[in-house]
N, C-alpha and C positions, 0 to 999 in steps of 0.2 A: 225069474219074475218076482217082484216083489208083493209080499201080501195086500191081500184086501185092509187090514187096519193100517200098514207101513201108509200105504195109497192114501187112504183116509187121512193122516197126520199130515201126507204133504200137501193136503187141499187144504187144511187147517192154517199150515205156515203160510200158505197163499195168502190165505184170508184174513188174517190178523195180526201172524207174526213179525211178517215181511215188515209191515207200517211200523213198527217199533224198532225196525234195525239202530237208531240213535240212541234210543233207552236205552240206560244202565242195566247191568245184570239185578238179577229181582232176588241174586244173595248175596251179591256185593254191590255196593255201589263204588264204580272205580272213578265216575265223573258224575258232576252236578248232574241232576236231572232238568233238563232242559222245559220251557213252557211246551215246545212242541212235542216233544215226547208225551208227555203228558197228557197233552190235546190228542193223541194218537191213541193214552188209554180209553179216554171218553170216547171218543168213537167208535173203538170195538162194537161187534155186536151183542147183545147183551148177557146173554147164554157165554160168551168168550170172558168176557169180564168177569164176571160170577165167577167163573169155574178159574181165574187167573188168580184172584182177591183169596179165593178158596185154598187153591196150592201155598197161597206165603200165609196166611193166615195159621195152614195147619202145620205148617213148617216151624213155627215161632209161638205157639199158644195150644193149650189144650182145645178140641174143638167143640164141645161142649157148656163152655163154662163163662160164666160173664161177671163183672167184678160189677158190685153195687156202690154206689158211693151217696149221700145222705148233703145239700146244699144247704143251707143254714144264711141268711140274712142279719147280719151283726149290726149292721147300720144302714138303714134302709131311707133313702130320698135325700134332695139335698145339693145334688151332684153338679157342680160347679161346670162339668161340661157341658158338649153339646150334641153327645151321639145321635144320630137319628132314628135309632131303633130303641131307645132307650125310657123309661117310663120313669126313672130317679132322677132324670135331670130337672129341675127345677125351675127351669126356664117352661118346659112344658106343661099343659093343663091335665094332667091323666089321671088325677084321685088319688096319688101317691104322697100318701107325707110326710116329713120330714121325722122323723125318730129320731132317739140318742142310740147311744150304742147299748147294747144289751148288756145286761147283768151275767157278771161269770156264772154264780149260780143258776141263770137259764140258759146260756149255751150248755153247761154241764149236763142238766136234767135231756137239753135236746139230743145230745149227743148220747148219752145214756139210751135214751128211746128210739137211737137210728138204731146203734148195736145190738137191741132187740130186735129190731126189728128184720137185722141181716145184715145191713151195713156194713163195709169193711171201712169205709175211707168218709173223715166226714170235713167237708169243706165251708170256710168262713169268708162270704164276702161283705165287704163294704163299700159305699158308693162316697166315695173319697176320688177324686184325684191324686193324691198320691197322700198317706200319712206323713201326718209331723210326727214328732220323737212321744211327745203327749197322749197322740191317737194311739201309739204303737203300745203302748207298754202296756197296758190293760189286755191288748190283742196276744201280747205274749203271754203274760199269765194265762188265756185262754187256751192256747196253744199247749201248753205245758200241763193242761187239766185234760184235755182231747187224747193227749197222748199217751196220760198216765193210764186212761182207761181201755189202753190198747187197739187203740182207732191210726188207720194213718190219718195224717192231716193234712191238710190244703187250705190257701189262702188266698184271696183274690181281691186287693187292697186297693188296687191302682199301681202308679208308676212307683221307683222307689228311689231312693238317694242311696249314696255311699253310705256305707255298713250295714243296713237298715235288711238288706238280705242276713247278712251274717249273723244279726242277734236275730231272726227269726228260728234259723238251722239250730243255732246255740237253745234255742228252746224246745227244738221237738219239731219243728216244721217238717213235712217231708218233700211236697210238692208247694210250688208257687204257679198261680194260674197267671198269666197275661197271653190274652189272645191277641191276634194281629189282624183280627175282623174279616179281612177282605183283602185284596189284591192291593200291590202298590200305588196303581194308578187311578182307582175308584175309591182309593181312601178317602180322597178328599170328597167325595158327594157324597160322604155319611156320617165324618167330623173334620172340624175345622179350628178346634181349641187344642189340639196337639197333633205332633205327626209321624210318621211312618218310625222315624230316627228315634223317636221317644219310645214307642213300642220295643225297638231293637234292645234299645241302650239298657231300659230294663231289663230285657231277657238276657243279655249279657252279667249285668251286675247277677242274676240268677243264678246263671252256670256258673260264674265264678267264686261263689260261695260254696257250691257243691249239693245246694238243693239241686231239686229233681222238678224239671219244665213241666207243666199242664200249657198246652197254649195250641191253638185250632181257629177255629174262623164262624159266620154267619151266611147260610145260603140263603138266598129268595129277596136280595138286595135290590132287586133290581138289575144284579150283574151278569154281563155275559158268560156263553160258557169258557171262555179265551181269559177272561178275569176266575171264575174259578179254578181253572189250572195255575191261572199264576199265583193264586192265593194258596194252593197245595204246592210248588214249588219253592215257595218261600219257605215254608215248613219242613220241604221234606231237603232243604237247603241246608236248615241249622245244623250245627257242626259242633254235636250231634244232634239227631235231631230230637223233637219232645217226647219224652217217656210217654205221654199222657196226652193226647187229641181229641178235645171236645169238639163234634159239629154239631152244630146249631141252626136250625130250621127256624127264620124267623117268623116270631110270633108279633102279629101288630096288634100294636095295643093305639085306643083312639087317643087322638091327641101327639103323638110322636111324628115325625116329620115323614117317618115312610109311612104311615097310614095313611096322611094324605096322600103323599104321593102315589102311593101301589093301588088306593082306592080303598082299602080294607079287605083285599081280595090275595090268597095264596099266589104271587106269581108265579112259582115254581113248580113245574111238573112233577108226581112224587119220584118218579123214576130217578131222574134227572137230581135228585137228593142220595137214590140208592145209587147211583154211578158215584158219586161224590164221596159216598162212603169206600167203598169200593178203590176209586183211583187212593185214597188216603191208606187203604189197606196195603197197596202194592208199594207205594212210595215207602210205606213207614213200618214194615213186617214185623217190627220188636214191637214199636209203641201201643200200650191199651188207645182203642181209638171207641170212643163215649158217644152213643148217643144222649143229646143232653135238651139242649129247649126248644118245644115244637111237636115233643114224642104223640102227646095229647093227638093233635090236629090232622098226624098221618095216617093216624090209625091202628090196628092192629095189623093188617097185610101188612104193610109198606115195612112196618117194626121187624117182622119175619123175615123182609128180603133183605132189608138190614144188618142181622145176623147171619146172613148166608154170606154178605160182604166182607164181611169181616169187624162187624160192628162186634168188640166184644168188653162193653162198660156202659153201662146206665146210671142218668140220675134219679136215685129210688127216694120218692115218699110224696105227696101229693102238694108239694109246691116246689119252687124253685126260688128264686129271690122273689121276685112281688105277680109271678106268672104260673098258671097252673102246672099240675104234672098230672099224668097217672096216678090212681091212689094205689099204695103198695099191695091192697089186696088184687087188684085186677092185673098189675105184674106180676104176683107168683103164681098166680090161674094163667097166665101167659107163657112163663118159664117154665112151667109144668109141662105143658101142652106141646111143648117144644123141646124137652126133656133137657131143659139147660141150667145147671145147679151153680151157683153163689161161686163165685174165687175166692178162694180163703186173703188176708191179707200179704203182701210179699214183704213186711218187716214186722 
């Protein structure tokens, strides 16, 4: 007679396992991961999930520990696109305006004051469509000052051209951020000045420099849960896929096209955020996967169930590019609390 717990594992595989017979193995991946596989993880029930995100999690990562990384606005407004969750773009009215690029000597000081502050990794964006050779070089000497003072670094420029990855690496880059927002087929209801191929082509020209991918997506678009899976499919696709998974809990800001459109109102269930984090855990067990913009708006719960996902990287310090964050003291009263200490840097 079989025991009472054997019994209990085989109502288990009833209930949850069975539906994932198409999923790949969750320590190897022998085949693409499928949208519906994936749709199969969101489904789980949620206690199944959790404790599924939990097993690859601590399989791949110390389970305590969360890497801080410091986001830095290099050139702020401007932005020739037309994202719709976007408050730099320049077409839009949001009180966002147009800056130069910042002085080396204040990146430096900022960077200086993430590292005190915990910081392992500190990242430079600009609201560029993609740099010219002119934008770039000022960004490299930055780059090369970031690194001197034993920060990893990250970069999130826009698109890039030929070479333009490779003298980054040549200066110290470590990570290059291009996110792919959202799912392939709801790309276009939320830009329409570039498209899916352009997303790709960069993150290509990426890897093939031998930088290290940052690249994740935006929940609360509007999109369904069948476009969230395919938005974590495409990622958990790349070959291989990104070291480094930002999600991003949209924040609306008035005046950006999903403001009006969502109303100004969270679409998103928080749950339905912590699933997301979660299926991104199972698909991507090596990658740090970041909570990043939105941390503010879910709360402290939602942050906890977060890190039960497999959430294990934060954007630490009380802004982000032009949108709030937590202030760093009320996350290490949080990381305390939860007894989850700093990742030293890994170069």
């Amino acid at each position: 007679m079989p025991s009472p717990e054997r019994t209990m594992h085989d109502c288990r595989m009833d209930d949850s396992d069975l539906a994932l017979a198409d999923a790949p193995s969750l320590a190897t991946r022998r085949a693409p991961w499928t949208v519906a596989s994936i749709e199969a993880l969101f489904d789980l029930p949620f206690a199944d999930l959790m404790y599924r995100a939990q097993e690859v999690h601590r399989a791949h990562h110390p389970p305590n520990t969360v890497q801080l990384s410091t986001l830095l606005s290099i050139k702020t407004g401007g932005c020739p696109e037309d994202c719709g969750y976007c408050p730099q773009a320049r077409r839009y009215h949001t009180g966002v305006e147009e800056e130069p690029l910042l002085s080396l000597p204040t990146v430096v000081d900022a960077a200086r004051a993430a590292r005190s502050s915990g910081a392992t990794r500190f990242c430079m964006g600009a609201a560029w469509r993609g740099p010219k050779q002119r934008d770039l070089e000022p960004v490299l000497d930055m780059v090369r000052a970031v690194k001197a003072l034993g920060l990893e670094t990250c970069a999130t420029l826009g698109m890039l051209k030929d070479g333009q990855a490779e003298q980054l690496r040549a200066a110290g880059l470590d990570y290059y951020n291009h996110n792919l927002d959202t799912a392939p087929e709801f790309y276009g209801e939320i830009v329409t000045t570039r498209d899916y191929d352009d997303r790709l082509e960069t993150l290509s020209r990426v890897r093939a420099s031998g930088l290290k991918v940052c690249c994740g997506g935006i929940v609360g678009m509007g999109e369904s849960r069948h476009q969230r899976a395919a938005l974590v499919a495409q990622l958990a696709n790349l070959d291989p896929y990104p070291e480094s998974v930002p999600i991003n809990h949209l924040v609306q800001v008035e005046g950006t096209p999903l403001h009006a459109r969502l109303g100004g109102d969270a679409a998103l269930d928080p749950l339905e955020f912590v699933r997301t984090v979660a299926v991104a855990r199972i698909t991507m067990g090596k990658a740090m996967v970041r909570l990043s913009a939105g941390r503010r708006e879910l709360g402290e719960a939602v942050q906890v169930l977060c890190f039960l996902a497999g959430a294990n990287s934060i954007f630490y310090g009380d802004r982000l590019l032009t949108t709030a964050n937590p202030d760093a003291a009320a996350d290490r009263a949080l990381l305390r609390k939860l007894g989850l200490a700093a990742h030293p840097a890994s170069t």
